[in-house]
C-alpha positions in Angstrom: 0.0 0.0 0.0 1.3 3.6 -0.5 1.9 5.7 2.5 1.2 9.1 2.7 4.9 10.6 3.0 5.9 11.8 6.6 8.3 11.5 9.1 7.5 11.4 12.3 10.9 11.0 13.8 11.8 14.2 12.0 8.9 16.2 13.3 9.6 15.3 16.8 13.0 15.9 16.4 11.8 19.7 15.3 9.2 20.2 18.5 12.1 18.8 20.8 14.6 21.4 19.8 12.3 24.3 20.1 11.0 23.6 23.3 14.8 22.7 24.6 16.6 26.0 22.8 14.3 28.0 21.1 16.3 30.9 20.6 19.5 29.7 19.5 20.5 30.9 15.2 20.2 27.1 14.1 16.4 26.9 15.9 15.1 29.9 14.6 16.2 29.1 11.0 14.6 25.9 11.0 11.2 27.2 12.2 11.5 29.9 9.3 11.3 26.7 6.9 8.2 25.5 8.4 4.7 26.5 9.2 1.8 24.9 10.8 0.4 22.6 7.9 4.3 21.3 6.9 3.2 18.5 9.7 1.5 16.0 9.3 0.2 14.7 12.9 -2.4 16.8 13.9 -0.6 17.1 17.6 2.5 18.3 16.2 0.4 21.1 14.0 -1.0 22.2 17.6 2.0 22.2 19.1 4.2 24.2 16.2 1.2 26.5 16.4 1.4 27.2 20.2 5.0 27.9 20.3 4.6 30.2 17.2 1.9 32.4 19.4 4.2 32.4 22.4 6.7 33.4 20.3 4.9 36.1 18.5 3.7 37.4 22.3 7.2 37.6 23.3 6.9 35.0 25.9 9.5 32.1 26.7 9.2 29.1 25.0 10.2 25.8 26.8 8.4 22.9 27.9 6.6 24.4 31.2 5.2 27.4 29.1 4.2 25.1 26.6 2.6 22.9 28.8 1.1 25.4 30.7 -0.5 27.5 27.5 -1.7 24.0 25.8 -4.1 23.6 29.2 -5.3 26.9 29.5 -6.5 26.6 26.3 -7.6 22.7 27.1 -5.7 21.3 24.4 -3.2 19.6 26.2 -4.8 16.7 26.7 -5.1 16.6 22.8 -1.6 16.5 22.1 -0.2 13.7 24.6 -0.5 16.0 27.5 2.9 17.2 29.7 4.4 13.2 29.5 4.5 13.8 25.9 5.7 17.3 25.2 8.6 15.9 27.6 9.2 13.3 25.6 9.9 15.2 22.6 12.4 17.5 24.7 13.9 14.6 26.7 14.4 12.5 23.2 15.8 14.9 20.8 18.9 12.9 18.8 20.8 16.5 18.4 20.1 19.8 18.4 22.7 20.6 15.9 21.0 19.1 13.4 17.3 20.8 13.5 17.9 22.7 10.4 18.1 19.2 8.2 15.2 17.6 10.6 13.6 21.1 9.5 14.0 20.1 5.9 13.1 16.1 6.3 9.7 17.8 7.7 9.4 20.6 4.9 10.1 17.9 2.1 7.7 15.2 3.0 4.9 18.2 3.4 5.9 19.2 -0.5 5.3 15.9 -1.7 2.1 15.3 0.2 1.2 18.9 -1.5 1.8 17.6 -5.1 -0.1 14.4 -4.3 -3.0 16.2 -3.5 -2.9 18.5 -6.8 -2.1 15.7 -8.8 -5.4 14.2 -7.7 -7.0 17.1 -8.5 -5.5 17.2 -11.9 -7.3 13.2 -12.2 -10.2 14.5 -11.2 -10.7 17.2 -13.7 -10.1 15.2 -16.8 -12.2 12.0 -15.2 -15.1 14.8 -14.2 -17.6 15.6 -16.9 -17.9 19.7 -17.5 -18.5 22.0 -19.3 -14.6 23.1 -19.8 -13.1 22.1 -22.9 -9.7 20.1 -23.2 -7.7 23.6 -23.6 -9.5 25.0 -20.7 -8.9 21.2 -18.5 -5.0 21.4 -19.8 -5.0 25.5 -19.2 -6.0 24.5 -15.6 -3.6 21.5 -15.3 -1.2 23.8 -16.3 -1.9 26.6 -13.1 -2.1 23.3 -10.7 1.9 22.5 -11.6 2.4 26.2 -11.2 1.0 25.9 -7.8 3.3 23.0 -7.1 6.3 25.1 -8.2 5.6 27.7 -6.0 4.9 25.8 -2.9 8.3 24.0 -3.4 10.3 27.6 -3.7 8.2 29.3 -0.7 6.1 27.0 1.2 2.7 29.2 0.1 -0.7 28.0 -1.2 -3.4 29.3 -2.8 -7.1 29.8 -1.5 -8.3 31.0 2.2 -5.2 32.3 4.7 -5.8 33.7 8.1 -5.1 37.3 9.3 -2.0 35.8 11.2 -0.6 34.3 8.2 -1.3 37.7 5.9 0.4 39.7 8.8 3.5 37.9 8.7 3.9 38.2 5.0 2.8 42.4 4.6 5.5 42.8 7.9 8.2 41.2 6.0 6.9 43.0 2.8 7.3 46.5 5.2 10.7 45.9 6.3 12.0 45.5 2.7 10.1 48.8 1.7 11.1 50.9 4.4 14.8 49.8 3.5 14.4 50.5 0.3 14.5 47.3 -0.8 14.2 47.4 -5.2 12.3 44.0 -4.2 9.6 45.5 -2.6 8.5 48.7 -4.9 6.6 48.5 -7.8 7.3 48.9 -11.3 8.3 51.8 -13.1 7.4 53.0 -16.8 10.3 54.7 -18.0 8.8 58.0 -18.5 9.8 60.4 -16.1 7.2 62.9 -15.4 4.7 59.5 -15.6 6.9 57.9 -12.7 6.2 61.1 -10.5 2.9 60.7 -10.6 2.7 57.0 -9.9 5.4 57.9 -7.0 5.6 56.0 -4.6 4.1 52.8 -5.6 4.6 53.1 -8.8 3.2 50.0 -11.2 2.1 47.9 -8.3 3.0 44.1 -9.2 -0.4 41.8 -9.8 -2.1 44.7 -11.4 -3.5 44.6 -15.3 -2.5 47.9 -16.9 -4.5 49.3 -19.9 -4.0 51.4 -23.1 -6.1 52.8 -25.3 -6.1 53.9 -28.3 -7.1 55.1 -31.9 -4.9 54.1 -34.6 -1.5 56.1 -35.4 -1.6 57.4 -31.5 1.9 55.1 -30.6 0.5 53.0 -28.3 2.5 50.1 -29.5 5.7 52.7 -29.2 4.6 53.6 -25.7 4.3 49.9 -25.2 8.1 49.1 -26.3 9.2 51.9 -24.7 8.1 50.7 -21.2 9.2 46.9 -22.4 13.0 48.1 -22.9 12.9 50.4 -20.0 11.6 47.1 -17.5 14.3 45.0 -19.1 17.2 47.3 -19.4 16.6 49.2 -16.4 14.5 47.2 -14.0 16.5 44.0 -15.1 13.9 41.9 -15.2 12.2 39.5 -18.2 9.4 41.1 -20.6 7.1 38.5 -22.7 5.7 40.7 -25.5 2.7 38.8 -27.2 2.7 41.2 -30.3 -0.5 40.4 -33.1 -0.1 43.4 -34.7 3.8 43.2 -35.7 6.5 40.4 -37.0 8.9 39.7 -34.3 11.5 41.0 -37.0 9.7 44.4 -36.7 9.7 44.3 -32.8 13.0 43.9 -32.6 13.7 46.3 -35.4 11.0 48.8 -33.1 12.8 47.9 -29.7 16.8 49.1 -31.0 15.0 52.3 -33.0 14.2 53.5 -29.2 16.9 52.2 -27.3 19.5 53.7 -29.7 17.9 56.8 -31.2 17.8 56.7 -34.3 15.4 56.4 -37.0 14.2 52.6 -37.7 14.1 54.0 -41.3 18.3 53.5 -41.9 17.0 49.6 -42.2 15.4 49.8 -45.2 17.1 53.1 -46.9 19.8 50.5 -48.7 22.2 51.3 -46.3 22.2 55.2 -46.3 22.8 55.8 -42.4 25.5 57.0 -41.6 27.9 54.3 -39.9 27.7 55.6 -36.7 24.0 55.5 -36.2 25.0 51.7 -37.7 27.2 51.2 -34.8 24.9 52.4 -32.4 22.6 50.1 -33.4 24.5 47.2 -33.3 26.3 47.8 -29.8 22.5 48.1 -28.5 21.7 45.2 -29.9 25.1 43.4 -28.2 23.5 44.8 -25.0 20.1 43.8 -25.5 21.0 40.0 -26.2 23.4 40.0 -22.9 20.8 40.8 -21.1 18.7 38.5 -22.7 15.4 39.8 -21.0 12.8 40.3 -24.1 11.1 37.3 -25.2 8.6 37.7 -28.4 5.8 36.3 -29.3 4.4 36.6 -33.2 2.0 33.8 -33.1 -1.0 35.0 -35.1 -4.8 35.0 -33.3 -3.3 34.2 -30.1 -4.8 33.1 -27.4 -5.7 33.4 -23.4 -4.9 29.8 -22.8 -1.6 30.2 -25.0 -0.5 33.5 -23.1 -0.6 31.6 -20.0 0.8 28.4 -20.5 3.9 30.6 -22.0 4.3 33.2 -19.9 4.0 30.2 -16.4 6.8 28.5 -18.6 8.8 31.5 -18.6 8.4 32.0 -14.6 9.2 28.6 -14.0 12.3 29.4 -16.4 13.5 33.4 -15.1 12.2 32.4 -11.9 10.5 36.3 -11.9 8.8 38.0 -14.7 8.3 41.5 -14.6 6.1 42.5 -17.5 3.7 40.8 -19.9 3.0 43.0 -23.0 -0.1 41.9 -25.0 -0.7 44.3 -28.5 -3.1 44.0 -29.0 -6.7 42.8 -27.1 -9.1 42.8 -30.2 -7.0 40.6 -32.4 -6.9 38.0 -29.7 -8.7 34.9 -30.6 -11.7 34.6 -28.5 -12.1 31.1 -27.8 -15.8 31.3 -28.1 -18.5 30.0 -30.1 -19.2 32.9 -33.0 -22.6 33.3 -31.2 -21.3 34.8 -28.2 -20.9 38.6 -27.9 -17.7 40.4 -28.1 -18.2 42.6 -25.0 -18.6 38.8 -23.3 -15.6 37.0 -24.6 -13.4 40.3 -24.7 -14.6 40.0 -20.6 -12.9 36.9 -20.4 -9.5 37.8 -21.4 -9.2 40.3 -19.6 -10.3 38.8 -16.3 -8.0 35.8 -17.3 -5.1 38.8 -17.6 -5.6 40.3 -14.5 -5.9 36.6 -12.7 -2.2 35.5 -14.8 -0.8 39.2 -13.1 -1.6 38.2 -9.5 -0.7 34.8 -9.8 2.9 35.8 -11.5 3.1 39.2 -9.7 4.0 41.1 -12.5 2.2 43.6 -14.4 0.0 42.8 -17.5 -0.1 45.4 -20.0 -2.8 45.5 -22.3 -2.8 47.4 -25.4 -6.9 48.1 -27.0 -7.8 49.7 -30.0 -10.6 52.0 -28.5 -14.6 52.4 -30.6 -14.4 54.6 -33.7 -17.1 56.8 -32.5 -14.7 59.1 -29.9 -14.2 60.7 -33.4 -17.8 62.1 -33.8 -16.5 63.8 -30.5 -15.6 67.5 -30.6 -13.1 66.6 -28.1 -11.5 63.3 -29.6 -8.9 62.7 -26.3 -10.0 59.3 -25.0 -12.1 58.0 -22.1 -12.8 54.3 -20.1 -16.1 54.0 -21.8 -14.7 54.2 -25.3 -13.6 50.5 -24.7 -17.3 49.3 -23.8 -17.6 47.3 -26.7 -14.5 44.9 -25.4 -15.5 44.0 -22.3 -15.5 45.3 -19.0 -11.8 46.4 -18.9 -13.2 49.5 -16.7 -14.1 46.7 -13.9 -11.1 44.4 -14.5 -8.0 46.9 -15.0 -5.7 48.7 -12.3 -4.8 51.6 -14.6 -6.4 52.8 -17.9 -4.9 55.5 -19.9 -5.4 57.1 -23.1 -3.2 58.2 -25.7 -3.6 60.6 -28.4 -1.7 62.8 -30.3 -3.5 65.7 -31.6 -1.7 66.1 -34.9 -3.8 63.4 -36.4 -6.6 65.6 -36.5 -5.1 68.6 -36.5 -2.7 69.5 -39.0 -1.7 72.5 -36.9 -0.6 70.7 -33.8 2.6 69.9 -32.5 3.7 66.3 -34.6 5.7 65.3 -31.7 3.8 66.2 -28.7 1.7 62.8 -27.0 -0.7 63.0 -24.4 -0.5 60.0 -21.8 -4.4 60.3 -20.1 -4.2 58.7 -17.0 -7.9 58.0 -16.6 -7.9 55.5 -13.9 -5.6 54.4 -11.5 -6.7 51.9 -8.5 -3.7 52.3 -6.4 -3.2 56.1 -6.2 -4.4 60.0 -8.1 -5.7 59.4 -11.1 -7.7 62.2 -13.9 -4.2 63.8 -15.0 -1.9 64.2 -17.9 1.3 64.1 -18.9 3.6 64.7 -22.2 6.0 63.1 -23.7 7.8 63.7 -27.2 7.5 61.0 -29.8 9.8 60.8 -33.3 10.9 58.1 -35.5 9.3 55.8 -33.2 11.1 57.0 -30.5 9.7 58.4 -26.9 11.5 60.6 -25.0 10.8 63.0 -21.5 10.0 66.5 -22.4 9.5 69.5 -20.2 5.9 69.1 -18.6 4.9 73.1 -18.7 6.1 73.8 -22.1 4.4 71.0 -23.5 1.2 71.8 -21.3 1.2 75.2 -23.1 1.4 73.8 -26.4 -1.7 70.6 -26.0 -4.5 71.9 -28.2 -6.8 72.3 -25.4 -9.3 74.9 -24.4 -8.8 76.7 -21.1 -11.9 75.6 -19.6 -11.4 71.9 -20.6 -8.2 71.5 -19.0 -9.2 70.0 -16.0 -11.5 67.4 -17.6 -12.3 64.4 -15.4 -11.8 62.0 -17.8 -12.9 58.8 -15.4 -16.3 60.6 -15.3 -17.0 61.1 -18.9 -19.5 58.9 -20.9 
């Protein structure tokens, strides 16, 4: 018969030592390896939990406090009573070696872990539903995830006590009040953006948004905050790009990081050698780093995103950003009797869901309703993306772009507007400017460029999250 693994011997080993010397380095690392469910008797779980809250009270921890806490709380009796918490001091092979006891405990609780999802993985394929084979495998997929991460940190998924939250968002603090780079969120590589988002910045798990009408740069704005996350931020960027040829990405991607025009690829070779150089000691750089990952499949979709982007945590071991350009070429999944605004729903729930459970930041890139342009005022609102779902519900940030020079002949060709409609973790209804040539964005002075946006006087403080 198979046994469920544990180790007993291990476990008591573990309980001995911290009832017997508690406080010494080797103790304390152990117990940072373990946590309540990594046992698997019942008694030791009450007893790992009762030294933990005696601990946490700043109270002693030995066998007569033990003891002592257990029966005021009448669950001595439970657990063995005094004769067998003194057992487990009295019997304890060597107090040297609690960190590998520690581990023997830790192990066994992993495997029981994967067991368990690996059940649950029979019992969704052997269970009639209604979710197809892609959605069963999609699913399957998360479960191994799940396994993954409970081996690196010992965390699960579902329902977690206050306690259990505490201990995380206090370790969390620490790191952010020392300024840990682990801690903050993300930043977008525009300056005067960054100040506004300051001091969260992109927070990780969230699903950023933005919208547009065609020939605004969203896709620029996109690569620009993709080469600033892995060249700055060092850390991996999946660009799922429907709209371009990974070729033309790339092409896109060392246009902005080096300055010049993307046009000296095609002009049979007129650029002059330098910008040549440039280009090609970027590209040195950008392949060292080897943070940018593309993705040209055509019609892509949810289920595809996901599986490839877990694949590329389990690879990096930490993504940063998921770029998706852009939502309404996505394939939908769905029967062609369901409604857009439905399926387009789906996605984008799906892309907020893949941002919490990667903790990185999903950004979305929608081609906004034609019918802003019957506007007087064409600068872009939240409700202009009705028609693909309720990204208004499902997103932490939506902004606009627009650049006013594509209706109006008189305005400045290199001025963008960056509409910062909604933001869940801070100020939102503002604006900021940034210059945009040859594919290229670039920080630009914030009054100057205020004086210069096409706007009426009396329209300047428009609340764009209110508009309809």
């Amino acid at each position: 018969m198979n046994i469920t693994p544990n180790d007993l011997v291990a476990e008591q080993a573990v309980l001995g030592t911290m009832m017997v010397n508690f406080d010494s380095p080797r103790c304390q690392k152990a117990i940072r390896q373990l946590k309540a469910d990594s046992f698997y008797s019942k008694q030791h779980q009450m007893i790992f939990s009762q030294i933990i809250e005696l601990s946490k009270k700043n109270y002693p921890v030995d066998l007569i406090t033990v003891s002592d806490s257990m029966e005021a709380k009448g669950t001595l009796s439970e657990c063995g009573g005094l004769a067998y918490l003194a057992e487990l001091s009295k019997n304890t092979p060597s107090m040297v070696n609690v960190i590998a006891y520690a581990g023997i405990v830790r192990d066994k609780a992993i495997e029981r872990y994967t067991l368990q999802k690996l059940n649950d993985c029979s019992a969704m394929i052997y269970e009639k539903s209604n979710l197809s084979t892609s959605e069963k495998l999609s699913a399957i997929q998360s479960l191994f995830t799940q396994i993954d991460d409970y081996n690196k940190t010992g965390k699960t998924l579902g329902l977690k006590s206050l306690n259990t939250i505490a201990d995380k968002w206090t370790a969390t603090l620490e790191k952010r009040l020392d300024n840990s780079d682990s801690a903050r969120g993300l930043s977008t590589g525009l300056k005067a953006l960054d100040e506004k988002l300051a001091p969260k910045g992109l927070v990780r798990g969230s699903l950023f948004v933005a919208g547009a009408r065609p020939k605004m740069g969203k896709t620029t704005f996109e690569i620009n905050m993709a080469r600033h996350c892995a060249m700055n931020e060092k850390l991996p960027v999946l660009i799922f790009s429907l709209e371009m040829q990974d070729e033309q990405m790339l092409e896109n991607i060392l246009a902005q990081e080096s300055g010049v025009s993307s046009d000296i690829f095609y002009d049979g070779g007129l650029g002059a050698d330098s910008e040549f150089a440039r280009v090609m000691h970027h590209l040195k750089e950008l392949s060292e780093t080897d943070n940018i990952y593309i993705d040209d499949t055509p019609a892509i979709t949810l289920s595809h995103i996901r599986s490839e982007s877990r694949r590329m945590a389990k690879a990096k071991g930490q993504i940063g950003m998921i770029m998706v350009d852009y939502l309404t070429l996505m394939d939908k999944e769905k029967g062609d009797d369901q409604r857009n605004d439905l399926a387009y729903g789906v996605i984008t729930k799906g892309l907020k869901a893949l941002a919490k459970e990667l903790n990185c930041v999903v950004v979305l890139l929608t081609q906004l309703n034609r019918n802003l342009e019957s506007r007087g005022d064409k600068r872009p609102v939240p409700s202009d993306s009705r028609d693909t779902g309720q990204i208004e519900q499902d997103c932490d940030y939506w902004i606009g772009i627009y650049r006013d020079s594509v209706y109006n002949d008189q305005a400045d060709k290199n001025l963008m507007e960056i509409i910062v409609a909604l933001n869940r973790h801070g100020a939102g209804n503002f604006t900021v400017y940034a210059g945009i040539k040859n594919a290229r964005i670039y920080d630009i002075n914030q009054a100057e460029a205020y004086a210069q946006s096409n706007v009426e006087p009396a329209r300047k403080e428009r609340k764009y999250a209110k508009a309809s």
